[in-house]
N, C-alpha and C positions, 0 to 999 in steps of 0.2 A: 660474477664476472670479475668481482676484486679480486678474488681467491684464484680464479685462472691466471689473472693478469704476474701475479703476485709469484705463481710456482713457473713460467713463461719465462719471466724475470730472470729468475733465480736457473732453471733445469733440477729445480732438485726438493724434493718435499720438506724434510726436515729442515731446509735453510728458509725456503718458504714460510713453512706453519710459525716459526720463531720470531721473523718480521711478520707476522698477522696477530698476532701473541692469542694460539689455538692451539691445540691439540694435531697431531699429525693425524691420526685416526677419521678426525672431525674434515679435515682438509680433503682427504682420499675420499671421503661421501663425498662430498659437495663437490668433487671434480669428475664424480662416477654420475651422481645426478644431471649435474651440465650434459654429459659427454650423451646419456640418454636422453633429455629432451632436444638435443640437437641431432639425435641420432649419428653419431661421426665419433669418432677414433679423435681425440687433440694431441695426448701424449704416447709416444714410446716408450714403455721403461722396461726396466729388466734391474738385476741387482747392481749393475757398476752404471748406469746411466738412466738418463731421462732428454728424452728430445720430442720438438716437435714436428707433429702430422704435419700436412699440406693443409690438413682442414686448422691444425691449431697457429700455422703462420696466419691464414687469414683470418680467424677469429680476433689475434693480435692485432691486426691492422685496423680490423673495427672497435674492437672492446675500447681502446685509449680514446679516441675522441667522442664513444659512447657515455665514457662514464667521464670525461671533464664536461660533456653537457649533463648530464645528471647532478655532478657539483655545481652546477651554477644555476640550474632550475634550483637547488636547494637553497641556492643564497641569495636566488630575486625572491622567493614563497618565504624568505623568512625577515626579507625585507616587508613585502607586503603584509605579510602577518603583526610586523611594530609598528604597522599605522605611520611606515613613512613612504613619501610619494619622492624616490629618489632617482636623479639620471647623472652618470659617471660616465665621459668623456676621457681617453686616454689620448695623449700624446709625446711623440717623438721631440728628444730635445733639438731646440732652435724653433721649435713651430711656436707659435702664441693662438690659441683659441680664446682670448677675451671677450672679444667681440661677438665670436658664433655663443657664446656661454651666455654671453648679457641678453642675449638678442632670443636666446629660448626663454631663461630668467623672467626677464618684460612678457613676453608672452605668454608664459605658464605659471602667474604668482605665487604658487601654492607649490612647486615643483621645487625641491631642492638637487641644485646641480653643480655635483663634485667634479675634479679633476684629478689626473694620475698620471705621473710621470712614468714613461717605459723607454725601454731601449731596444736593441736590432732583436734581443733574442727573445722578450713577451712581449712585446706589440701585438701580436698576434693571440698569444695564449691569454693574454688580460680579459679577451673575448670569449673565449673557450670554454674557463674556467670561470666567468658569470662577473670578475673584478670589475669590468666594464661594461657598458652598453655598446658604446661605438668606441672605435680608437682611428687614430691618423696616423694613416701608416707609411714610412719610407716605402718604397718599392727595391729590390725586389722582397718578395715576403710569400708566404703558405696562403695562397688564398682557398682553398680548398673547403669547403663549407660556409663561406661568405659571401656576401653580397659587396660590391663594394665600386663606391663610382670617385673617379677621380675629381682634383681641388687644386693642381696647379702644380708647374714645374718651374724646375730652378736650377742655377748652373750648379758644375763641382768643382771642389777648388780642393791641391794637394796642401797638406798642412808638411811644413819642411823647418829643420832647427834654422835660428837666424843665422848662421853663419854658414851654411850651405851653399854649394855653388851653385844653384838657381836661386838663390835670396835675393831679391829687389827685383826678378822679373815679374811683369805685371801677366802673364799667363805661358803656361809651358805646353805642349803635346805628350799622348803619354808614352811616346818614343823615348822621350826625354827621361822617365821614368823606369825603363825597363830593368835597368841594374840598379832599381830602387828598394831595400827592402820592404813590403810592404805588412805593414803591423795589424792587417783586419783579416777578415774572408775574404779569398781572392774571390769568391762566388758574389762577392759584391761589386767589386770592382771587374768586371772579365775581360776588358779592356786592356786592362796591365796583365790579366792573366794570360791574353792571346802574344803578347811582345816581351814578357818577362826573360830575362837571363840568371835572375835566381830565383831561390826557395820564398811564399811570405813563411811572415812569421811573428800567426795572432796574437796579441796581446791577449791571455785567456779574459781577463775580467773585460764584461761589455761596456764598463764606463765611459764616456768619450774624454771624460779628465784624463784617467789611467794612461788610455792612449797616449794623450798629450806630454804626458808626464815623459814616455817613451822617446817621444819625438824629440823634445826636446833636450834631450840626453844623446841624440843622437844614432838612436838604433833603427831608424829606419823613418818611413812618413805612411800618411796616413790620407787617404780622400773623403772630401768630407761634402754633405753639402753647403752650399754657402750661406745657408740663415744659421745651421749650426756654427759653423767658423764664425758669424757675428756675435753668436752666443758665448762663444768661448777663445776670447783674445787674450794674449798673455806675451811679456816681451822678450821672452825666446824662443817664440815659434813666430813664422811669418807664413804665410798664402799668398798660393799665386794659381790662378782658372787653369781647369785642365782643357781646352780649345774644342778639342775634337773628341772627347768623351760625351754620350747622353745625357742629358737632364737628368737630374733626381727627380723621380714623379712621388708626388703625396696624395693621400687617398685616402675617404672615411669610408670607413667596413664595420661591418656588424654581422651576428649568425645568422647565415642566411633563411632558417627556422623560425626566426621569429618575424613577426605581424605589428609590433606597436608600431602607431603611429609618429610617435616622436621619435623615431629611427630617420625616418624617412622626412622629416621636417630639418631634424638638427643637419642632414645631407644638406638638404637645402640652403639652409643658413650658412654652412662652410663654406658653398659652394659662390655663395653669394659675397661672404666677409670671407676671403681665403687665409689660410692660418698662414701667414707669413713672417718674415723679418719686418721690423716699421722700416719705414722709407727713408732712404739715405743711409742705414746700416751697414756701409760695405765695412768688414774686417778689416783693422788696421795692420799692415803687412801685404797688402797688394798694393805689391809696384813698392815698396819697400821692405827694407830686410829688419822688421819690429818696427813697434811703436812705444 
């Protein structure tokens, strides 16, 4: 399945077999073997090209999250194989799991329980790929093979340079916004995206510093949720609530394939200690222009 995924990739055997580091010979069995037990046609080729079947898009669409659960069955079997009893929790910055962490800790002494920072673009894959047991996810996100119950919603606040002309207001509309560059996926925001009068324009790295970095230089803003803007103050960027945009929803997911019970406990525990900002954390910059 690597070896299909690998020449899929590429459309081309010899660019293939080179990142496989095989023999092109050795590659062409192994994709003539496939092509027989699935009985189906994957590649076109001829001497100027290589494309794919109908049968070989869909094998595509299966084989990637086939073989990221294969790497992570290999990496819980080789945790249990070193005799350690381990549970990793991922979360999105601005959330704090302390609480749900302690609160499995206390009840499982013998369990050791990691945590892992992710951003907008592995929150999801942290799961997939076996990094993680559970993760807390912003919404929107790929729930697509998970299970996943939600932990609590929270407003959104635009992150804008101090010296902007909504600085010091205590919350904007995203009317207000529409000839705003905006520096992320408008698939996150679609709110700006349905009133927009220009282009965004992503910041490529997911950092939410990087972002910041942007903002405050002045190229554009940014929506954020408001336990992250707690998380990440600085005095030349200020916040101000977007009024009439959706809650950011947060949510623990895990693959929806798996059976442990401490999946379905540490839900619980979120559910119960919600990963929040502590109380009283509103960002400094709402209702003023920095702090």
């Amino acid at each position: 399945m690597r070896y299909f995924v690998a020449v899929a990739r590429h459309l081309h055997f010899g660019r293939a077999a080179a990142a496989l580091h095989i023999a092109q010979p050795v590659l062409s069995r192994q994709i003539r073997a496939l092509e027989t037990e699935l009985r189906a046609e994957l590649f076109r080729r001829d001497k100027r090209s290589t494309e794919l079947t109908d049968a070989g898009r869909q094998l595509l669409t299966d084989a990637e999250p086939l073989l990221a659960a294969a790497d992570a069955l290999r990496r819980r079997v080789a945790r249990a194989a070193g005799g350690t009893d381990r549970f990793v929790v991922a979360f999105m910055p601005g959330l704090t799991v302390t609480d749900a962490v302690r609160a499995l800790r206390d009840r499982h002494p013998g369990l050791v329980v990691d945590v892992l920072r992710t951003g907008w673009h592995d929150q999801v894959d942290v799961l997939h790929d076996g990094r993680a047991d559970v993760s807390l996810l912003r919404l929107p996100a790929d729930q697509r093979g998970l299970t996943v119950r939600p932990v609590l919603t929270e407003p959104r606040v635009v992150a804008l340079p101090a010296g902007h002309r909504l600085a010091g207001k205590e919350s904007v509309r995203i009317a207000d916004l529409a000839a705003e560059r905006l520096l992320q996926d408008p698939a996150a925001v679609p709110e700006w995206r349905d009133v927009a009068t220009v282009a965004a324009a992503p910041v490529p790295a997911a950092a939410v510093e990087e972002k910041l970095e942007h903002v405050a230089a002045g190229r554009g803003v940014v929506v954020l949720p408001l336990s992250t803007a707690a998380f990440y103050t600085r005095p030349d960027v200020t916040y101000a609530r977007v009024d009439d945009i959706a809650d950011n929803q947060v949510c623990v997911a895990w693959v929806a394939a798996r059976r442990d019970p401490l999946l379905t406990e540490f839900a619980a525990l979120a559910a119960d200690q919600p990963a929040r900002q502590p109380a009283g954390s509103t960002p400094p910059g709402i209702g003023a222009a920095g702090s």
